[in-house]
C-alpha positions in Angstrom: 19.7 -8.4 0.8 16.5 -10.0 1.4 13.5 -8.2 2.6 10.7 -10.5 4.8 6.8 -10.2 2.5 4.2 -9.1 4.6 1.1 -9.7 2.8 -1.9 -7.7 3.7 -5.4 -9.7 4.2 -7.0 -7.4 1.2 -4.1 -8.5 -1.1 -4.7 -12.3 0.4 -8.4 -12.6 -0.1 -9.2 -10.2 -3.1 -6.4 -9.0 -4.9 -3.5 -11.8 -5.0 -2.2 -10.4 -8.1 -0.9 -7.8 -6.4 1.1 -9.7 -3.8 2.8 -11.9 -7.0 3.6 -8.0 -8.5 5.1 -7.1 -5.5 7.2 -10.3 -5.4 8.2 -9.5 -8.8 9.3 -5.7 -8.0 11.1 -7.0 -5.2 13.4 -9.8 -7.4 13.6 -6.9 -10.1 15.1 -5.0 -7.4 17.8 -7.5 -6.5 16.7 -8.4 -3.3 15.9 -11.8 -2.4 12.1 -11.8 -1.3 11.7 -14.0 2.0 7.7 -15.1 2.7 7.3 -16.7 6.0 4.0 -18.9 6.7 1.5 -18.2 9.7 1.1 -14.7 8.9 -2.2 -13.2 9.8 -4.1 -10.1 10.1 -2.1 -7.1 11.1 -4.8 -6.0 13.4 -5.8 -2.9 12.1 -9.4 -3.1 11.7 -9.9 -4.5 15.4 -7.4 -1.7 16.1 -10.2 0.8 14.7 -13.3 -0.3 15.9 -11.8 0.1 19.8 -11.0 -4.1 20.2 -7.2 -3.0 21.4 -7.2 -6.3 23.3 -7.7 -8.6 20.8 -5.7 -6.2 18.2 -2.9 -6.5 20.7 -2.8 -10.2 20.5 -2.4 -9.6 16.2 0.5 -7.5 17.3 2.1 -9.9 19.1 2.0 -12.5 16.6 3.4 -10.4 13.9 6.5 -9.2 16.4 7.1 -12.5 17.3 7.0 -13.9 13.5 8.5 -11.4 12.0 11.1 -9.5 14.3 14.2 -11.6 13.1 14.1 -10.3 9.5 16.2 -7.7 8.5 13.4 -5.8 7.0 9.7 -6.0 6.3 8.0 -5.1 2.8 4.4 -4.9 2.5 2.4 -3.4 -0.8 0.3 -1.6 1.5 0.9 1.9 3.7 -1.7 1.3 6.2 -0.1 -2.2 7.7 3.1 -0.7 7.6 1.5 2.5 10.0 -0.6 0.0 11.9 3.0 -1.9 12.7 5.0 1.5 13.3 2.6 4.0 15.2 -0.3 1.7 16.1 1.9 -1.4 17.6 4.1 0.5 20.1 0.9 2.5 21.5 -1.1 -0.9 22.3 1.8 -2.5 24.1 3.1 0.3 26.2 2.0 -1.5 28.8 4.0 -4.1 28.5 8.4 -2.4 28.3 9.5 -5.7 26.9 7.2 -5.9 24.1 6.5 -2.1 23.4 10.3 -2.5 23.0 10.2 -5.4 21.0 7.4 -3.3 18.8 10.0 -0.1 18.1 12.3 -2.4 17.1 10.4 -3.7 14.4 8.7 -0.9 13.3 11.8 0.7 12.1 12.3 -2.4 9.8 9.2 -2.0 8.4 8.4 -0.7 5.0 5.6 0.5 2.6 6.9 -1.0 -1.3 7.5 2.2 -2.7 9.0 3.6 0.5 11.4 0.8 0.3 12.5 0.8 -3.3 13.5 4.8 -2.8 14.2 5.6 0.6 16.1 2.3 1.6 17.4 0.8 -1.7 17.7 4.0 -3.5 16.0 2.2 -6.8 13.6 4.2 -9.1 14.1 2.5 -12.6 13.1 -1.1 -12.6 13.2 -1.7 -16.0 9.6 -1.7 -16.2 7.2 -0.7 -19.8 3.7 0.5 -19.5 2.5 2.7 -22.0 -0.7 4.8 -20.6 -1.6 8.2 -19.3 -1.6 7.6 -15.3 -3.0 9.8 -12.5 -1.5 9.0 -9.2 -3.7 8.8 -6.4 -1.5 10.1 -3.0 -3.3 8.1 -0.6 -3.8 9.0 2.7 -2.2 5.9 4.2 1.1 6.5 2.3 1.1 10.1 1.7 0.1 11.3 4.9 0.4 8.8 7.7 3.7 7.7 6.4 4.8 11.5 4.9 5.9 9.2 1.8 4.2 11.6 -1.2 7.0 11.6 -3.7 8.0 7.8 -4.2 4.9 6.9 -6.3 5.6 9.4 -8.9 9.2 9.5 -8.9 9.2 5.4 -9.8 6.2 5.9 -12.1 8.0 8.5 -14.0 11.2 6.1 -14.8 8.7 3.5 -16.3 8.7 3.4 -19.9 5.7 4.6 -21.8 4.0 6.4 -18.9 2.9 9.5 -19.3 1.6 10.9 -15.6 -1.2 13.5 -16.0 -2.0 15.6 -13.0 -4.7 15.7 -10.7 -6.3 18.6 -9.6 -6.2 17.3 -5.8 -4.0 14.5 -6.1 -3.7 14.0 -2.4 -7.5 13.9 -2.1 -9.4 11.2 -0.1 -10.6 8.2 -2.0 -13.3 7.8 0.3 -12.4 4.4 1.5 -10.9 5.2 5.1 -11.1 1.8 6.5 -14.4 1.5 8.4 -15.4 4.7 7.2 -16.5 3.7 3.9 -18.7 1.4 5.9 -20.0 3.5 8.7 -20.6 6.4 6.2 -21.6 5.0 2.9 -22.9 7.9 1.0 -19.3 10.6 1.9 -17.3 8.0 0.7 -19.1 7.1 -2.5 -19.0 11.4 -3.0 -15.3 11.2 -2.0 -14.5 8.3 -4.8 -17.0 10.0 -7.3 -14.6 13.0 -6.8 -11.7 11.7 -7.3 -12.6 9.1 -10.6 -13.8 12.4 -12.0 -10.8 14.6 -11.4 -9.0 11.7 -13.0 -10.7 11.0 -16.2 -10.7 14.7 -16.8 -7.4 14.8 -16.9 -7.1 12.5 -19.5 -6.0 9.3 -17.0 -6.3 6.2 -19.0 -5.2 4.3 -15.1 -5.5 5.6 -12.0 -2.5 4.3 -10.2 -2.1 4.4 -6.2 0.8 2.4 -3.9 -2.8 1.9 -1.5 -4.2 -1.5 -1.4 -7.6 -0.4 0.1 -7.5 2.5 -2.3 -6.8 0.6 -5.5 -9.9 -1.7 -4.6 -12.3 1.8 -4.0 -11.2 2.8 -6.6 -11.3 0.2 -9.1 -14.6 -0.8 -7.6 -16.2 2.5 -8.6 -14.8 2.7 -12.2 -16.3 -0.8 -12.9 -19.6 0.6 -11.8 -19.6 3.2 -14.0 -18.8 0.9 -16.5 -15.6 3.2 -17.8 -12.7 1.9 -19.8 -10.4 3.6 -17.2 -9.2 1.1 -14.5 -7.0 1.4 -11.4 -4.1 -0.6 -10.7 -1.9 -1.0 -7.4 1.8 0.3 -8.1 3.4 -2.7 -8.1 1.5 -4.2 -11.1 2.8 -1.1 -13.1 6.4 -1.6 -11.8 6.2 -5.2 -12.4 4.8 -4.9 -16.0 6.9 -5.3 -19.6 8.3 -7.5 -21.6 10.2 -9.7 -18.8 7.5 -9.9 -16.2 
């Protein structure tokens, strides 16, 4: 099977490691990762602050480039929602490419999503000894009503011990634009949730969120902590054969 990489501009410009960890998970998972070039922004922060024009030009793009694959894999819950919910609404105008849109949308899939719900995968044969919180973001958790496939593949990895949060479907505070249009809720929101986390004894905090695992790694470098965060597909991609 091969699934089509979608990688997200966060993972492209801040975080590359995760995009090689997800190209890892993918090959762990026998399926033959496929990573086409001209990719570009999925649109979703236009989408947000009210530029539906110019987001739907991003939309049309990304149709167009990637509606031939058989499916779409991206480390990151709110481009897959953005493509699914987001895409379909800002071309309704238009039958032929709202169409277009649908079609593609139900080939499109957050990682973890993937791995459980379309390949049926949980043990990847991946070794991480640490005590790890899972953060249920909002963009994976929520928008996508995909709560349990972070913990179920955490819990086949070898050496993790997964301590609960006390909210562990909590906002991390980052919410897109939010975390820039209200500075001081989100840095209460993250505070929050590093602190229900390190109570509980989390030596990682863990979430299947690209936006979140930068908020929240962010934070614990400020406080200087030796707790870090890590996006899901580093800790599915870890052990002795990565």
């Amino acid at each position: 099977m091969k699934a089509h990489l979608f990688i997200p501009c966060l993972v492209e410009h801040l975080a590359p490691e995760i995009g090689e960890a997800t190209l890892t998970v993918l090959k762990r998972a026998g399926v033959t990762p496929v990573y086409l070039p001209g990719q570009t922004c999925c649109g979703q922060p236009l989408y947000k602050t009210g530029h539906h024009r110019q987001a739907a030009d991003l939309a049309r793009h990304f149709i167009a480039l990637f509606e031939e694959a058989e499916c779409v894999v991206a480390p990151s819950g709110s481009c897959v929602a953005m493509v699914r919910t987001a895409y379909p609404q800002l071309l309704a105008g238009d039958p032929q490419w709202r169409s277009r849109a649908e079609r593609l949308a139900g080939r499109t899939f957050e990682l973890t999503e993937f791995l459980v719900k379309k390949l049926g995968r949980l043990d990847l044969g991946a070794s991480f000894p640490a005590k790890v919180a899972y953060h249920d973001s909002c963009q994976v958790g929520r928008a996508l009503g995909n709560h349990d496939s972070g913990p179920a593949l955490l819990s086949r990895v070898k050496g993790v011990s997964l301590v609960p949060l006390t909210r562990p479907d909590a906002c991390c505070g980052f919410g897109g634009v939010f975390s820039v249009t209200h500075p001081d809720i989100s840095e209460a929101l993250v505070e929050e949730k590093i602190s229900d986390a390190l109570l509980a004894g989390a030596e990682v905090i863990v979430s299947a969120e690209v936006s979140c695992f930068l908020n929240l790694d962010g934070y614990l470098k400020k406080l200087g902590t030796t707790a870090k965060a890590l996006h899901i597909a580093q800790v599915l991609a870890a052990g002795e054969d990565a």
